[in-house]
Structures are given as C-alpha cells and as structure tokens.
MARLUM-239904 format. One line per 4 residues: for each residue x, y, z of N, C-alpha, C. Coordinates in pm, 1 decimal, decimal comma. Atoms other than C-alpha are relative to their C-alpha. Example, Ala and Ser with C-alpha at 12.3 -4.5 7.8 and 13.67 -1.06 7.14 Angstrom:
// MARLUM-239904
89,0:-119,0:0,0:1230,0:-450,0:780,0:90,0:120,0:0,0  -82,0:-119,0:-6,0:1367,0:-106,0:714,0:-77,0:109,0:73,0
***
This chain:
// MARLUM-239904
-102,1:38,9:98,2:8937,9:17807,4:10205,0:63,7:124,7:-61,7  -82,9:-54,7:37,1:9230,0:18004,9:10058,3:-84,9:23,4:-157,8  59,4:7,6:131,5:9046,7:18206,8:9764,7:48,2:-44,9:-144,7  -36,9:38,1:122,5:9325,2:18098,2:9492,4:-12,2:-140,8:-13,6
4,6:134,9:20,6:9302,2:17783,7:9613,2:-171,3:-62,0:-60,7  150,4:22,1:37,6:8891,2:17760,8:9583,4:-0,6:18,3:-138,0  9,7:-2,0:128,0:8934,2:17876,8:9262,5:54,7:-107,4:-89,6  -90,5:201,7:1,2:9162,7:17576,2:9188,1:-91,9:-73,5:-14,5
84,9:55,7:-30,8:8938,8:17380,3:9330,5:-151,0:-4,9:-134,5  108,2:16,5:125,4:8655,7:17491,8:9060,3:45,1:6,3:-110,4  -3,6:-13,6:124,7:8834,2:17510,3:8796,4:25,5:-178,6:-52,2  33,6:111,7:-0,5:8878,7:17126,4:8891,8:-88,0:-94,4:-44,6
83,2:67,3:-11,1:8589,6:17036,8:8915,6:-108,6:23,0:-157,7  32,4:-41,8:96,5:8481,1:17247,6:8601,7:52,6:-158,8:-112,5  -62,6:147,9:48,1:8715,6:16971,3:8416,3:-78,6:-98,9:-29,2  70,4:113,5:-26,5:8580,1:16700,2:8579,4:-121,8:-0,3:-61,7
146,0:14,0:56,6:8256,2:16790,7:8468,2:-10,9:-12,8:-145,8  -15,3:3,0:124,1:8366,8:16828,8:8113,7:41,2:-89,2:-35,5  -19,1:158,4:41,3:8536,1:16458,4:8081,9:-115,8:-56,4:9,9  164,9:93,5:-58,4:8183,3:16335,0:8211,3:-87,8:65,3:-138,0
94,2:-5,1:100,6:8009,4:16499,5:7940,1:6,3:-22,8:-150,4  -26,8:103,6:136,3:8002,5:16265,6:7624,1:-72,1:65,2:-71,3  21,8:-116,2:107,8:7750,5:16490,6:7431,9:68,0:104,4:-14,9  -48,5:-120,8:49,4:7964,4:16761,4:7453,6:131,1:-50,9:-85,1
-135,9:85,5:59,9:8307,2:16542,5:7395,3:-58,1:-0,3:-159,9  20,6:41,8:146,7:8108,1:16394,9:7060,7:-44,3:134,6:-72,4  -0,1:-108,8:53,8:8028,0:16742,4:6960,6:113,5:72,9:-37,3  -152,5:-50,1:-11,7:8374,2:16882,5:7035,1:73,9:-105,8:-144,5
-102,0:120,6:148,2:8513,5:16572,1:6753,8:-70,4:32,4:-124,9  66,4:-16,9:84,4:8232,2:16634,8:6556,6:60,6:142,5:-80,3  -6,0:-123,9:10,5:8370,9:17021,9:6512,0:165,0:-10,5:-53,9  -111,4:-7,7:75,4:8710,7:16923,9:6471,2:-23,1:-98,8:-183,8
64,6:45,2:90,3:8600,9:16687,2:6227,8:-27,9:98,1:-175,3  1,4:-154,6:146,9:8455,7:16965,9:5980,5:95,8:121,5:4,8  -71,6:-110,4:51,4:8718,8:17204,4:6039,9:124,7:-81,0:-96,6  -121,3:62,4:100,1:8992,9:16960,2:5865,7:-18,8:-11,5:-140,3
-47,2:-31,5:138,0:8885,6:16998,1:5525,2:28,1:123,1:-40,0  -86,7:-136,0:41,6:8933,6:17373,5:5536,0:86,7:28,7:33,5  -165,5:-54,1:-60,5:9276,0:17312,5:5689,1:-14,2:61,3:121,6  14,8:-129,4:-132,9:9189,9:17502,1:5995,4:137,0:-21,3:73,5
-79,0:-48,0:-109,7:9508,0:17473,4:6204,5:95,0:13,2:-130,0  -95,6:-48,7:100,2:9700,5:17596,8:5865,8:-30,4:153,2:-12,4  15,6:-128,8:24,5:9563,3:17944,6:5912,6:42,9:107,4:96,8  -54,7:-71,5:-138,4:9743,5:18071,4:6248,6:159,5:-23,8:-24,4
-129,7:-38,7:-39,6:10067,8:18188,8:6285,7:59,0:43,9:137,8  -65,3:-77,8:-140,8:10315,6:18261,4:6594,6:95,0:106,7:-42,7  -131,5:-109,1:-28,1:10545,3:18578,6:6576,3:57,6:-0,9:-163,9  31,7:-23,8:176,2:10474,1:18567,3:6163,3:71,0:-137,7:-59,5
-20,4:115,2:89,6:10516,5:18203,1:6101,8:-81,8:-78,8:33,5  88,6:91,8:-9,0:10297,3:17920,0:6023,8:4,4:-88,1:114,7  -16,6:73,2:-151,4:10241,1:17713,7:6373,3:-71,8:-124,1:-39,5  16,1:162,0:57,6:10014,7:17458,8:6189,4:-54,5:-98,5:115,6
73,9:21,3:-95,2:9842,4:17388,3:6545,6:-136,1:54,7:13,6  125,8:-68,3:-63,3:9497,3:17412,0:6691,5:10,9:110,1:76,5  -31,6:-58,0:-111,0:9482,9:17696,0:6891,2:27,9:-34,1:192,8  14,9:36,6:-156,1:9364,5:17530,2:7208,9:132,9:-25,5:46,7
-131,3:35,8:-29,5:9673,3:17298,7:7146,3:120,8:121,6:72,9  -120,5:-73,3:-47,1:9910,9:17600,1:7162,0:-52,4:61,4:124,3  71,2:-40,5:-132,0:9731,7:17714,5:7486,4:50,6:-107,3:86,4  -14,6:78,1:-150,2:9797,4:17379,3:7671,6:153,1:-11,2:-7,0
-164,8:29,7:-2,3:10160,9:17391,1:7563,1:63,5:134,0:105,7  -12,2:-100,1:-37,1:10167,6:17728,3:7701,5:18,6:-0,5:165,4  -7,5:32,1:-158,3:10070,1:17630,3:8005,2:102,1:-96,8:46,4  -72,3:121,6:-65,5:10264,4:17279,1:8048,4:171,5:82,5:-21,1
-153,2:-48,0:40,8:10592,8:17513,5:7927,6:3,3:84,0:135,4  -59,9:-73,4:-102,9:10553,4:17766,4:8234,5:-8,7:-105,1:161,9  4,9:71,2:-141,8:10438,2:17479,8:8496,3:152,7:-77,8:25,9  -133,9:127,7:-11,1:10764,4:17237,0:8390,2:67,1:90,7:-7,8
-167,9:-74,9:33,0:11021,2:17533,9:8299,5:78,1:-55,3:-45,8  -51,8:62,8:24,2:11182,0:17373,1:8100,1:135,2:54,8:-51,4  -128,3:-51,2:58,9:11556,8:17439,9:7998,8:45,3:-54,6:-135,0  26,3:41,0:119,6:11539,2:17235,2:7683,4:-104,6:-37,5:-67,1
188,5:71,4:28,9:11189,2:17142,8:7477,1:72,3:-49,5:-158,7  -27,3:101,3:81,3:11269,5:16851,2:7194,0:-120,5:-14,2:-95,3  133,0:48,7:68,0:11041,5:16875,0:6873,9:69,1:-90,2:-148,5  -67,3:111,3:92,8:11071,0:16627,4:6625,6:-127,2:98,3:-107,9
50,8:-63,9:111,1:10913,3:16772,1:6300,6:-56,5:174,5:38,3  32,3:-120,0:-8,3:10919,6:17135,7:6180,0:-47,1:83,0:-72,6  158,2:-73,8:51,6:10718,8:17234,5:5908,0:71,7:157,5:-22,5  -28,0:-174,8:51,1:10730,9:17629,1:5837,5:99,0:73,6:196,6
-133,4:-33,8:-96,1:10948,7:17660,1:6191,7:-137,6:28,0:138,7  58,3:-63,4:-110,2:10631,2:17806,5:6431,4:-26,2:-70,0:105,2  -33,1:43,6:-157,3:10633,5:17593,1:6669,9:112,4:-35,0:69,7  -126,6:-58,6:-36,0:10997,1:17632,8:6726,9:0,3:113,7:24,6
-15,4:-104,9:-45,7:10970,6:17993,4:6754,0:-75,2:-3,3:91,9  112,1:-44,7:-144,9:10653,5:17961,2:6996,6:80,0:-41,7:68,1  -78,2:3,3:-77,7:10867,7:17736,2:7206,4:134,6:67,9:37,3  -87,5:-75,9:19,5:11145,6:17953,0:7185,7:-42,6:181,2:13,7
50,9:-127,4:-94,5:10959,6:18268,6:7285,8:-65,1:-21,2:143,4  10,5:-0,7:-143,6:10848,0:18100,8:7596,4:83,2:-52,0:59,9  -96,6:-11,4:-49,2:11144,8:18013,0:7710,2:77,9:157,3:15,5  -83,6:-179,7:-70,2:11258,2:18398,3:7646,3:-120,4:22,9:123,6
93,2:-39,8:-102,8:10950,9:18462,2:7856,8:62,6:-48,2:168,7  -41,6:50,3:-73,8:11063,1:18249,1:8118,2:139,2:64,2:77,9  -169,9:-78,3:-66,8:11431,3:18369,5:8115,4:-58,0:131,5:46,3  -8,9:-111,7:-49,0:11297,0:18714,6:8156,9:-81,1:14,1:164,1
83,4:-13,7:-139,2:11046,0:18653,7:8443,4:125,7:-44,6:91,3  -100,7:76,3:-77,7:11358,3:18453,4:8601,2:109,6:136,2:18,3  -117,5:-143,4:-29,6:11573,0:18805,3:8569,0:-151,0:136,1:83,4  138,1:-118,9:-98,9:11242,2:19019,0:8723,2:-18,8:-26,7:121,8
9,6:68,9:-213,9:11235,5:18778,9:9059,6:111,3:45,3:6,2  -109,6:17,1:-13,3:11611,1:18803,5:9008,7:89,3:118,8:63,9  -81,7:-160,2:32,8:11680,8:19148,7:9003,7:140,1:5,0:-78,5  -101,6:-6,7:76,6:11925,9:19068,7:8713,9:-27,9:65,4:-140,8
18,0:-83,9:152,9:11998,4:19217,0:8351,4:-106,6:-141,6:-62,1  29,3:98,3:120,1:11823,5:18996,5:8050,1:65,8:39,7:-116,0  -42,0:18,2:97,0:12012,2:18906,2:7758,4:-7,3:-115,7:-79,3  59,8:150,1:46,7:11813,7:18630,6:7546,9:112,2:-83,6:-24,8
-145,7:27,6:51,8:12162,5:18629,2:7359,6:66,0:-164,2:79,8  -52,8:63,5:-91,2:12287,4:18446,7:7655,9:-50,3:-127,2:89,0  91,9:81,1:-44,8:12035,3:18216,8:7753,6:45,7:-162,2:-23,3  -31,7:163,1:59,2:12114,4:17843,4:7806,0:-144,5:-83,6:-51,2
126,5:47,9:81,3:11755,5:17769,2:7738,4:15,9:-28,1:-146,4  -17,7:12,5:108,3:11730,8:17612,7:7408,1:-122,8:-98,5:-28,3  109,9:48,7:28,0:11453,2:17454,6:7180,2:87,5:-64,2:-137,3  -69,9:61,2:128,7:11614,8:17166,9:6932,8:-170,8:-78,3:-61,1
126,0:31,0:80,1:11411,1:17063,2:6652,2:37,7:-111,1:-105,0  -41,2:173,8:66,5:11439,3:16733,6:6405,9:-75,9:23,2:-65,9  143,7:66,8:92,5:11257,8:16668,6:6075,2:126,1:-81,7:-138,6  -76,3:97,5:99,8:11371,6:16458,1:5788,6:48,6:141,0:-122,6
-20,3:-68,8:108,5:11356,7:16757,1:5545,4:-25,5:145,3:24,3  37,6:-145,3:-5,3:11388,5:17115,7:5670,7:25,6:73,2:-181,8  -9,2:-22,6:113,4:11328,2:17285,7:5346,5:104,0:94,1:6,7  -111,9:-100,8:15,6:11571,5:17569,6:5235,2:-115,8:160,2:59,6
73,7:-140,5:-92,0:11312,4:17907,0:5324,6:-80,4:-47,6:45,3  -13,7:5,1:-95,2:11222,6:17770,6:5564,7:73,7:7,0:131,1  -70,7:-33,4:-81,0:11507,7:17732,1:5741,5:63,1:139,0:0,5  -72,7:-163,2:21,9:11643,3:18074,9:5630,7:-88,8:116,8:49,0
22,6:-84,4:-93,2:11357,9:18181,9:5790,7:-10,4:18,6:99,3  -24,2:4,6:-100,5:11388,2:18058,8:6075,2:84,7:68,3:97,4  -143,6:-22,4:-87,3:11741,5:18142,4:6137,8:-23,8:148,9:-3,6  6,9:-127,4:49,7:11646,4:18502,2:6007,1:-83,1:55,6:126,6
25,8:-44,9:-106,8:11430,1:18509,5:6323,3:23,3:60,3:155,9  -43,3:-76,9:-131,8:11471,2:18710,6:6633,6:9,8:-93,3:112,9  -10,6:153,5:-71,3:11408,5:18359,7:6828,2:110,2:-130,5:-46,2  -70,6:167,5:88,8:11680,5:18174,9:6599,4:138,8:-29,2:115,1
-103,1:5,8:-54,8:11952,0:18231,5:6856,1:-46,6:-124,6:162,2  5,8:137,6:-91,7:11769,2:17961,2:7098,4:-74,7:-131,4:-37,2  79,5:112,1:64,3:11685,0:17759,1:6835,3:111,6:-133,6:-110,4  -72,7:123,8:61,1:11885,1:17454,2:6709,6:-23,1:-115,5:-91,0
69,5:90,2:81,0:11800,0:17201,3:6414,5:76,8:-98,6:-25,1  -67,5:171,9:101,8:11886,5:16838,2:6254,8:-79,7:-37,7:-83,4  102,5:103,5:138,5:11773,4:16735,5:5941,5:44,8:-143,4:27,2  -39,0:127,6:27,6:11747,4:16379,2:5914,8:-99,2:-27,3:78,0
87,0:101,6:-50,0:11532,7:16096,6:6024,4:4,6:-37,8:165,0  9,4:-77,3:-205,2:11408,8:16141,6:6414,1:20,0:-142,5:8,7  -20,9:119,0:-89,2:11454,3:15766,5:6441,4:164,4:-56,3:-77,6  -116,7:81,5:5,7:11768,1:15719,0:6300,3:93,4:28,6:104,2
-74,2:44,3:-128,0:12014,8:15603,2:6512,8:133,8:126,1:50,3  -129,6:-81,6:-22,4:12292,0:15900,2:6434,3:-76,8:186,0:71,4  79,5:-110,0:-34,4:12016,9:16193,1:6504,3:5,3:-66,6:158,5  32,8:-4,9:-196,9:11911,9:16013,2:6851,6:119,9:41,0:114,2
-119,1:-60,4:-83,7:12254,4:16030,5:6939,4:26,2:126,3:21,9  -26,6:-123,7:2,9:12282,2:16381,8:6855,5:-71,7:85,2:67,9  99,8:-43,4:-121,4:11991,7:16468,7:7042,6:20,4:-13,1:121,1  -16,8:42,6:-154,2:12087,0:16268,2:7350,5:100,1:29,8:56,5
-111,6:-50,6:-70,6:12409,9:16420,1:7346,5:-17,8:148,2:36,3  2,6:-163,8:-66,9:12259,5:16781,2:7352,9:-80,1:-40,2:135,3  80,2:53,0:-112,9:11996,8:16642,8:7600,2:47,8:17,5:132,1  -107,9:25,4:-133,6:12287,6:16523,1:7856,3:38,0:139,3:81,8
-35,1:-145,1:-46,6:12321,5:16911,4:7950,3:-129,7:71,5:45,1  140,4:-70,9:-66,9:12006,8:16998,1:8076,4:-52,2:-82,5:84,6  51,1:85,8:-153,2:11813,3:16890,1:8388,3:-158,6:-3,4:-55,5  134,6:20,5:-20,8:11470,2:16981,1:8308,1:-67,9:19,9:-147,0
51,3:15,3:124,3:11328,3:16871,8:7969,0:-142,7:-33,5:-70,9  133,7:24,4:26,6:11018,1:16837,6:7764,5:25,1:15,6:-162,5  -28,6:79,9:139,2:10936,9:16632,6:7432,2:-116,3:65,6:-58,2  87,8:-66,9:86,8:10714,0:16746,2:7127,2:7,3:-107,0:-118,3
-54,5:117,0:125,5:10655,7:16448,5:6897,4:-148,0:-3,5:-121,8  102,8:6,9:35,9:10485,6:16555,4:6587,6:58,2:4,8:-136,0  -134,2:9,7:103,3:10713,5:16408,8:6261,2:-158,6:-114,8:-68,0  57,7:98,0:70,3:10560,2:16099,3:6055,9:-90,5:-94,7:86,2
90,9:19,1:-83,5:10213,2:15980,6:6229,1:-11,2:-166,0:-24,1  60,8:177,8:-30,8:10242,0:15563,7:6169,9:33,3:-29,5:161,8  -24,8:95,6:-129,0:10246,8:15334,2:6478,4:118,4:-8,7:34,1  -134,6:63,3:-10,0:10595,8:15215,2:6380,8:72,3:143,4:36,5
-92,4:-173,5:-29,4:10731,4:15582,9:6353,2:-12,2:52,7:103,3  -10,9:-82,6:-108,1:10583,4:15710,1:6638,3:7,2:-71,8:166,5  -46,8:57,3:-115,9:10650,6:15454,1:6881,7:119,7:15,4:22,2  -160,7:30,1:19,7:11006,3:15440,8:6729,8:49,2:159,0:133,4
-34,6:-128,7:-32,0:11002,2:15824,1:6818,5:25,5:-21,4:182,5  69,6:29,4:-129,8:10843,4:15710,8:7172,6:156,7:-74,5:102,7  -111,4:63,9:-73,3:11151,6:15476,4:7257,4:125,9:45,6:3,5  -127,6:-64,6:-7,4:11442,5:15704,5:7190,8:-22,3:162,9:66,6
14,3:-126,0:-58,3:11304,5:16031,4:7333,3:-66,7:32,0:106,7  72,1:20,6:-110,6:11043,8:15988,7:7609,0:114,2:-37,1:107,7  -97,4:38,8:-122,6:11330,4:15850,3:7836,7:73,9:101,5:41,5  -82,6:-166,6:-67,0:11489,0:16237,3:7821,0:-100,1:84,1:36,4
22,3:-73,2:-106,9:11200,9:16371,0:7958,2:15,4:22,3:166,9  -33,3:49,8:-154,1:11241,6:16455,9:8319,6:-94,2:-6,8:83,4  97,5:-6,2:-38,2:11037,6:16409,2:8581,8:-96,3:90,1:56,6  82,7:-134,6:7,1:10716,3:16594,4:8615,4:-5,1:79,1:-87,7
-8,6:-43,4:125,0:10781,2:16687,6:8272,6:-110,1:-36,8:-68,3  134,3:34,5:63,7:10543,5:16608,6:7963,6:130,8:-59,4:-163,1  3,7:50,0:70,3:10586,3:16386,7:7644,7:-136,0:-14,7:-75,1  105,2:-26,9:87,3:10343,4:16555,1:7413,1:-21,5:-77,5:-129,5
7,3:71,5:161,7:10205,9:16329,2:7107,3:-65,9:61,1:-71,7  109,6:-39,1:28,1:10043,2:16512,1:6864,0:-63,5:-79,0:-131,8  96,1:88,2:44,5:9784,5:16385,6:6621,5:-51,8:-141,6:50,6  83,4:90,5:-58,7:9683,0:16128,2:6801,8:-181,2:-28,3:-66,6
149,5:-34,8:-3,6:9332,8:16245,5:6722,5:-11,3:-112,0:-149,3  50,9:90,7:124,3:9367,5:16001,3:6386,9:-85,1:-103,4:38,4  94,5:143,0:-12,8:9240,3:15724,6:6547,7:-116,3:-24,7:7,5  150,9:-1,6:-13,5:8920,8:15849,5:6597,9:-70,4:62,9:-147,6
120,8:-63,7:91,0:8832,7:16014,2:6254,1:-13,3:-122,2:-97,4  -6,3:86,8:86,2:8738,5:15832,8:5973,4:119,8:-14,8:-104,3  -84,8:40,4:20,7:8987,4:15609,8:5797,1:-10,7:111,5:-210,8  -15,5:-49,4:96,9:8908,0:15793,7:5465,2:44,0:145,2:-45,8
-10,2:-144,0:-0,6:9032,9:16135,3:5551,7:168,4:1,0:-32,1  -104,1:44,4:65,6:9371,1:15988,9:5460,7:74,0:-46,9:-81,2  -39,2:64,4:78,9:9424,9:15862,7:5177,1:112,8:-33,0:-78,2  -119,6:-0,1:54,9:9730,3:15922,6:5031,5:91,5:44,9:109,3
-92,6:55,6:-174,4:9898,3:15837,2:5425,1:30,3:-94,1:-0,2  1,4:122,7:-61,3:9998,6:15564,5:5532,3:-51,9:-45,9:152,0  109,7:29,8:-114,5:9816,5:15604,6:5868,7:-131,4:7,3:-1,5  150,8:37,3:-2,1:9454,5:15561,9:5982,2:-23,3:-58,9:124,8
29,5:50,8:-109,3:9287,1:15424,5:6235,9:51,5:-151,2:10,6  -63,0:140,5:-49,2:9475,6:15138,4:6417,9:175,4:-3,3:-65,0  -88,4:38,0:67,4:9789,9:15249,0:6262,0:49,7:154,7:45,2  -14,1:-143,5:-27,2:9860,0:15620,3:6424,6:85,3:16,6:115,2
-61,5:-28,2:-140,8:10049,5:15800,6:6736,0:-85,8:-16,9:125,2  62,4:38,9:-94,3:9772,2:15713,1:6949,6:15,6:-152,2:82,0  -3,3:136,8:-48,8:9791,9:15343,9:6916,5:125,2:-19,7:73,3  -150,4:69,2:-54,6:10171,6:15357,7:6960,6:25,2:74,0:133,3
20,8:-32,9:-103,3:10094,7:15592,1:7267,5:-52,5:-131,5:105,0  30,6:89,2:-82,0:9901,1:15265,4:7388,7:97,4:-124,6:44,2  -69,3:128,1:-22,0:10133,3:15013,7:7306,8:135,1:47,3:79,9  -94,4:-59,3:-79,1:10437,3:15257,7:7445,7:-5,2:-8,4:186,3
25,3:28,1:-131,8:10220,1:15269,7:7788,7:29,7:-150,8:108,4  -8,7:88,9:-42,2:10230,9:14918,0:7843,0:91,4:-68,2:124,5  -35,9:39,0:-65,8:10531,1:14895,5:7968,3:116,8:88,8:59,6  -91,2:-105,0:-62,7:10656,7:15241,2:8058,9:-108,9:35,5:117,8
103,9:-19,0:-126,8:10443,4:15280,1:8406,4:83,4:128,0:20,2  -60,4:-141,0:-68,0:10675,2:15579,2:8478,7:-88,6:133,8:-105,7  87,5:-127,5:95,8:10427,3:15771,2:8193,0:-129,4:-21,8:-4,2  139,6:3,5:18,2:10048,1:15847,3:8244,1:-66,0:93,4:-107,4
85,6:-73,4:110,7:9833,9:15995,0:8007,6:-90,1:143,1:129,0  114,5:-144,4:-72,4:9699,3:16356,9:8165,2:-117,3:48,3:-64,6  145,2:-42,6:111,3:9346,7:16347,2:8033,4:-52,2:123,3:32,6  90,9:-139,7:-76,0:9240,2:16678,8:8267,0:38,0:93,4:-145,0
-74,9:-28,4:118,4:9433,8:16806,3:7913,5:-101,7:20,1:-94,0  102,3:26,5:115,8:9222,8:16669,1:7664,5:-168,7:35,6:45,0  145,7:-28,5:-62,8:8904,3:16718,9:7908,1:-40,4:185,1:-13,0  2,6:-105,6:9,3:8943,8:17067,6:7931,0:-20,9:83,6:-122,9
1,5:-22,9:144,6:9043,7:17144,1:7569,3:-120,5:-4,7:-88,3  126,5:8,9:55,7:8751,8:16982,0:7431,9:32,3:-71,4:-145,0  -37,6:-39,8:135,5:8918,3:17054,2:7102,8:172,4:-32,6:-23,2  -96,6:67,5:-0,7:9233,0:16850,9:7031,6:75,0:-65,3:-71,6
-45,8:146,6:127,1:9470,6:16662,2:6806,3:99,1:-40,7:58,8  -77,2:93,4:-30,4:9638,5:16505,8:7069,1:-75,6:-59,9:106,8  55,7:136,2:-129,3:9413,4:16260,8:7274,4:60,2:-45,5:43,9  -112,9:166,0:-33,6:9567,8:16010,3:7487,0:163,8:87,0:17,2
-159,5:-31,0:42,5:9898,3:16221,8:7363,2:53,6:115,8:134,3  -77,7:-58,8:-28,8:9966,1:16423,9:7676,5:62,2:-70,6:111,7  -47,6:76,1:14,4:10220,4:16180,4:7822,3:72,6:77,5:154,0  -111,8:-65,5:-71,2:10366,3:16314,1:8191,0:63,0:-78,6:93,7
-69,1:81,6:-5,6:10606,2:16166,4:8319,6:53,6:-20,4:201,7  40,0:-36,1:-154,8:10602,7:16075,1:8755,6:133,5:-18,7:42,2  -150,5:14,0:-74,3:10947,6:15969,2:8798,8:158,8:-45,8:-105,3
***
C-alpha cells in the first residue's frame, strides 16, 4: 500500500476506534462539562480577537475550509468578529497557496474570496474593529435578524456569485431559530460542502446550565439539526468529526452536504 495512503487508512481506523469508545466519549462531555463555568472557549483569540470557540472546533473548521475551498463561508452570528477573521485568513491562505501552484503575484486586496457575516446586533467596537483589521477587506457584514426575510435575501443575493460555499450557523440557539436558520441557508451550501451547527452540544448538558436562555435540552440546534434531517436526505451528519474531536460543541452539527 501507498504509504500516504496507509496512513489514511490509520488515521481511519484511529477514528473508528474513538466513536466505539463510550468511556472515553462520556469522559470527553464530562470535561467539556466543567470547563463551561470558567468560560473556557472565551479565553482564545485568532489574529488578536476573541474567537469564542473550542479549540478543537477551530481545528476541524480548519480542515473542512482547505478540503471544500471555499470561495464564500456564511456565518450567522459574530460576537467580538474572530471567527470572521479566522475564516478570512484561511481563505487568504488559500488564495496564496492558489498563486504558489500558480506561479502568479498575490494581492489579498483583490481576492474574490469573501467571508459574510450576520448577527442581529454587531456592536459599535466591535465592528470598528473588525473593519480596522488587516482581514476586513474580505470580510462583509449585516446587522439584522439571520431569519428575517430581507437579510436572507441579501445573503442569497451575495451567495448567487459564488460556486463553492460553506455555512457557519452559530446566532440564537432555540429549535425555532435554528431550524429557521437551517431552511434559508443550508440550500446555499454546495455540494461536498459543510453546514456547520454549532452548539448543538446543549442537548446533552444539563437543562440548568441555562437559565436565563430560552434553550435547553429538547429545545436547541441539535434538535432542529434532527428535525431539519428529516427531510433534507441531500445532508448527512459527518460524525468521523465529532469522533475524532472528542471535544465539541457541535454534535450532530457537522452537516455535509452529497449533492
């Protein structure tokens, strides 16, 4: 066997072996578990802004961003901006590896790559720091409500200009919200793409770690991940994702899409 491929091959099977093991899984929840009252994914930054992710998380995005290449990536809530700039530095990454095969200049400047972003309430410094960033020139925003009807449009009309896309849905965590999210944006990924959910992971902690939410268990982006599946067969859940990780706040949530 072809040694990159053998390696493949075990890193497969490595996986596999790690979905199969339920003491380690219930350990792995158990761990996220106690890191959420000290905030733990509030203490990492990308490129000097709050990212507000697990690490692992930004690791599998890392990866699903250079396997799909994507020419647009769609996040619905943005928070202190860092996961707009992460996506938005791997797309420069991308453009530049694409001028190194190329034997062409790079000029990010110029890049049709772009990373649009949605939240109901970009604050004021926040956005000023965003834009103030060295990544703000492939970075695009909409305030307003990711399910109202004048944003989807606005999205689906930048959308219509790109071939190869990938979703990021991590805004207001009820059922209703994040299915809503589910039925106006999942249909612009493309295929072989990904429709990332994140928090998902609510459904499994206890319902009292929320209290002043309106989600909880039976009422989160997981469930509306289930009820979304039902009757979109063109989207499977990539558990090798969550198997691997260990460590996760999007179960169930990585969403790719076959045709």
């Amino acid at each position: 066997m072809d040694p990159v491929e053998k390696f493949r091959e075990e890193v497969r099977e490595n996986i596999a072996a790690l979905g199969k093991d339920q003491d380690l899984q219930a350990a792995s929840l158990a761990w996220l578990k106690g890191s959420l009252k000290h905030r733990y994914s509030y203490n990492f930054s990308w490129l000097g802004r709050p990212i507000i992710q697990y690490p692992q998380d930004v690791i599998a995005m890392q990866e699903l961003i250079w396997e799909v290449k994507p020419d647009l990536i769609i996040e619905t809530g943005i928070a202190h901006g860092g996961s707009l700039i992460f996506s938005a530095s791997m797309l420069a990454q991308l453009d530049l590896c694409d001028a190194i095969e190329n034997g062409t200049s790079f000029d990010p400047r110029m890049s049709s790559r772009k990373v649009l972003g949605v939240d109901i309430d970009i604050r004021a410094h926040n956005r000023a720091a965003i834009e103030a960033h060295p990544m703000a020139s492939r970075i695009q925003m909409i305030q307003g409500s990711s399910i109202a009807q004048d944003v989807i449009e606005q999205v689906r009309d930048m959308a219509s200009g790109y071939n190869r896309i990938l979703v990021c849905l991590d805004s207001n965590h009820t059922h209703e919200h994040a299915l809503a999210e589910l039925e106006a944006y999942a249909p612009l990924v493309s295929a072989g793409s990904y429709c990332v959910v994140f928090d998902s992971v609510i459904e499994d902690l206890p319902g009292d770690l929320y209290p002043n939410r309106p989600w909880g268990p039976g009422d989160n982006p997981k469930t509306a991940v289930w009820k979304y599946l039902e009757t979109h067969p063109e989207f499977e859940i990539d558990r090798d994702i969550q198997h691997k990780l260990l460590i996760t706040v999007a179960p169930d949530g990585f969403l790719k899409r076959s045709a």
